[in-house]
N, C-alpha and C positions, 0 to 999 in steps of 0.2 A: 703794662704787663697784664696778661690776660689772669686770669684766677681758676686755680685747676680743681676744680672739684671731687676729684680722684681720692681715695685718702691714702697717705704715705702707706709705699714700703715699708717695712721692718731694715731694711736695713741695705748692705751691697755688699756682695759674694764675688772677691777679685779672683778667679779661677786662669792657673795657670797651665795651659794644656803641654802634656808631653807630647814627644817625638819632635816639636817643632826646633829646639836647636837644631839640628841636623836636615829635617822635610817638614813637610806639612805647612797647615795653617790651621787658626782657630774656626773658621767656618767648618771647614772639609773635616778636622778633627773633632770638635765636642761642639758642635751649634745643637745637636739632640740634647746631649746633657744640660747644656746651658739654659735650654727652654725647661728642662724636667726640673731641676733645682730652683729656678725663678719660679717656678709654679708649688716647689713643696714648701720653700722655705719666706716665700711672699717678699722675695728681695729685687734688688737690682741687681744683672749678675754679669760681671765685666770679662773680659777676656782678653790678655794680652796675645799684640799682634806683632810677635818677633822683627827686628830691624833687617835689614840686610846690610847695615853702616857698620863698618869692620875700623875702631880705633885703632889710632895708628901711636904705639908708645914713643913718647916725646925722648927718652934716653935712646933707643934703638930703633931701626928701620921697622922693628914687629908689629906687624898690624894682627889686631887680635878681634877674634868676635864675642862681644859680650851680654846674653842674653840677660844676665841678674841686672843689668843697669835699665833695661827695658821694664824689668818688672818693678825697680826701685823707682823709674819715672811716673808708672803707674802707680803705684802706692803714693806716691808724694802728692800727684794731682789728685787720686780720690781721698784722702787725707784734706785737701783743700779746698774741691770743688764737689767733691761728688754728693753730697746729699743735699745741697742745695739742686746741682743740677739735674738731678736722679729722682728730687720727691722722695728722697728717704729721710729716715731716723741715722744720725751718724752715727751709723755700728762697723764697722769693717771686719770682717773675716776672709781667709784666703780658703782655696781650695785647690787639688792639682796630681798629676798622676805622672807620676817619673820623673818631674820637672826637679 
C-alpha cells in the first residue's frame, strides 16, 4: 500500500440532490455545489446516484421505485468504508434540497 501524504479530510458530506427521483442526476444537478462544499467544509463530499431498479413487492405484482433505500445503502457503506476509503476523520453528515 502506498502512503498518502495528504492530511485527512475533516470528515464526508453525503449530499442528497433533489429533483432526481423523478429526472436528473447528481453530475448534471449539484457537481458545482459538491465541489463548493468539499472546498469550504475540507470534506469528502458523496452524492447519491439514484437506481433505476424498481422492487417488485413480494405480496403483490407492485413494483415500486425506492429512492430512500438508495440513500440507506449509501449511508450503510460510508458508515463502513468510507473514511478509511476517503482519508477522512469518521464524521458523517448529510446534506440535500427537496430530497
Amino acid at each position: 500500500p502506498k502512503k498518502c501524504d495528504s492530511p485527512k479530510l475533516q470528515g464526508i458530506c453525503l449530499h442528497v440532490h433533489g429533483g432526481g427521483w423523478l429526472w436528473g442526476d447528481s453530475h448534471h444537478q449539484v457537481a458545482h455545489r459538491c465541489l463548493e462544499m468539499a472546498s469550504s467544509l475540507n470534506a469528502a463530499v458523496v452524492s447519491v446516484e439514484y437506481s433505476l431498479f424498481c422492487r417488485v413487492n413480494r405480496h403483490s405484482d407492485e413494483k415500486t421505485f425506492d429512492p430512500v433505500n438508495d440513500v440507506s445503502i449509501a449511508v450503510d457503506w460510508l458508515e463502513s468504508n468510507g473514511a478509511k476509503e476517503l482519508n477522512t476523520h469518521p464524521l458523517l453528515v448529510a446534506s440535500g434540497e427537496s430530497s
